[in-house]
Residue, then its C-alpha position, 0 to 999 in steps of 0.5 A: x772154926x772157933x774152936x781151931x781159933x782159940x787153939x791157934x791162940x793158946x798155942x801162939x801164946x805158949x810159944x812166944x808169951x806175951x809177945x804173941x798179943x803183938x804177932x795177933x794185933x799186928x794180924x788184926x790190922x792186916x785183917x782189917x787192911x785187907x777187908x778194908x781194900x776190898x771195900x774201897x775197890x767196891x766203892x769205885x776208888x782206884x785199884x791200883x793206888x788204894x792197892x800201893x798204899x794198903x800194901x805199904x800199910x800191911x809191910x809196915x805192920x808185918x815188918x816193924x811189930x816184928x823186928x826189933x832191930x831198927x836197922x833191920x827193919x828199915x832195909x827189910x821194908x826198903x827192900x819190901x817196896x822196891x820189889x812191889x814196885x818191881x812186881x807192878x812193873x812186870x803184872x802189869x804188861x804180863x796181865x795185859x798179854x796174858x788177858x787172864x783175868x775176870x772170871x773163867x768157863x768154869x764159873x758159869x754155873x755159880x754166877x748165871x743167875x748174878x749180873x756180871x757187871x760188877x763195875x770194876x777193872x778186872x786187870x787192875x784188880x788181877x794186879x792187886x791180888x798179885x801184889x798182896x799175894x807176894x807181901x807175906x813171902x817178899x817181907x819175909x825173905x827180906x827180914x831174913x836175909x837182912x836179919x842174917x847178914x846183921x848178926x854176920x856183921x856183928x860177929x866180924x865187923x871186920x868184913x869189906x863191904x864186898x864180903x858182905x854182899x857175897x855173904x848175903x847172897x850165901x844167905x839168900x840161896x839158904x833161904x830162896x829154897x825153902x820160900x821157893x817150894x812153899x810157893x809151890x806148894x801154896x800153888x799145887x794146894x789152890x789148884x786141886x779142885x781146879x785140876x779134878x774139875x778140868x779132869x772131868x771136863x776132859x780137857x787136852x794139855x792145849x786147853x789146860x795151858x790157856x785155861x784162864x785159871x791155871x794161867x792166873x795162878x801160873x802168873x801169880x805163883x811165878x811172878x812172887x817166887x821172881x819177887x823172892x828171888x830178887x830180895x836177894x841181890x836187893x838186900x845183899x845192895x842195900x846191907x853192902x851199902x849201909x857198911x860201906x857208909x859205916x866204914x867211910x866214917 
């Protein structure tokens, strides 16, 4: 595992030069974010409130270390939390109908021996998983598309606000494909032991669909890939408003 750190390292280093000290100090904080979170949620603080603001930290360090462009970076990050917030209003009534979080069936025999009394909200703690899930795709995407509607504007500062907005959502669908199937593959790869393990346990489609832990993962997989697709239109708004202020002026 060392070794394969140190060529992740060399290799990022060759690519992007000195500014790959920035990509792996910026990964270091949100390493630490997290470690940092799952301590606080341990020692009894609120879930969902420590979970908002280790997430605003973890936008912050994932989008202005790594934009240069001001602009860019204050609609990519304005974008990034209304869609949390977007994400906790949907989680949260989906968990609670869902009932799919804690531990499922198939946990039994490595947690026998363990108390399960841990002392926490299962659901809360669902929703944060979720959340810090979508961080990484939703800033992403946003960087993006506002990265590519910024250059547009620059080459033809001729364009209404309304071409803007069309030219973003051009944009956009470019980009929804390519997160979308990196979504779904992240899914399909988290659950194969899942799948060879409901295999052999014989379980009917009936069964595999309530499964605790498909549903879990259905959840968090479909809720992020909606989370992607509303960056679009969202930032598409806020870059159609920043040139409508412009050309006010």
């Amino acid at each position: 595992m060392l070794y394969l750190f140190l060529t992740f390292v060399v290799l990022l280093l060759m690519v992007m030069g000195t500014r790959g000290f920035t990509l792996l100090f910026g990964l270091g904080i949100n390493v630490i974010s997290v470690l940092a979170l799952l301590i606080l949620i341990a020692d009894g603080f609120n879930i969902l409130i420590t979970t908002g603001i280790i997430a605003m930290v973890i936008l912050v360090v994932a989008i202005y270390m790594n934009v240069d462009n001001g602009k860019t970076a204050n609609t990519a990050f304005k974008t990034s939390l209304l869609i949390m917030v977007v994400i906790l209003l949907i989680t949260i009534p989906l968990e609670f109908w869902a009932n799919a979080q804690g531990l499922a069936a198939e946990n039994q025999d490595e947690l026998e021996s363990f108390s399960l009394a841990a002392g926490i909200s299962y659901p809360q703690l669902a929703i944060s998983i979720i959340v810090i899930n979508s961080l990484g795709v939703i800033s992403e995407t946003s960087v993006a598309i506002t990265s590519g509607l910024n250059e547009i504007v620059e080459n033809k500062p001729t364009l209404t606000p309304m071409e803007i907005f069309n030219d973003g959502f051009s944009v956009g669908n470019k980009i929804l494909n390519t997160q979308t199937n990196t979504l779904l593959f992240n899914f399909f790869s988290s659950t194969f032991p899942l799948f060879f393990v409901i295999h052999s346990l014989g379980y009917g489609l009936g069964e595999i669909v309530n499964d605790k832990l498909v549903v879990a993962e259905v959840l968090t997989t479909l809720i992020c890939t909606i989370g992607v697709i509303l960056t679009v239109p969202i930032t598409s708004y806020l870059v159609y408003r920043e040139s409508k202020k412009v050309t006010a002026n």
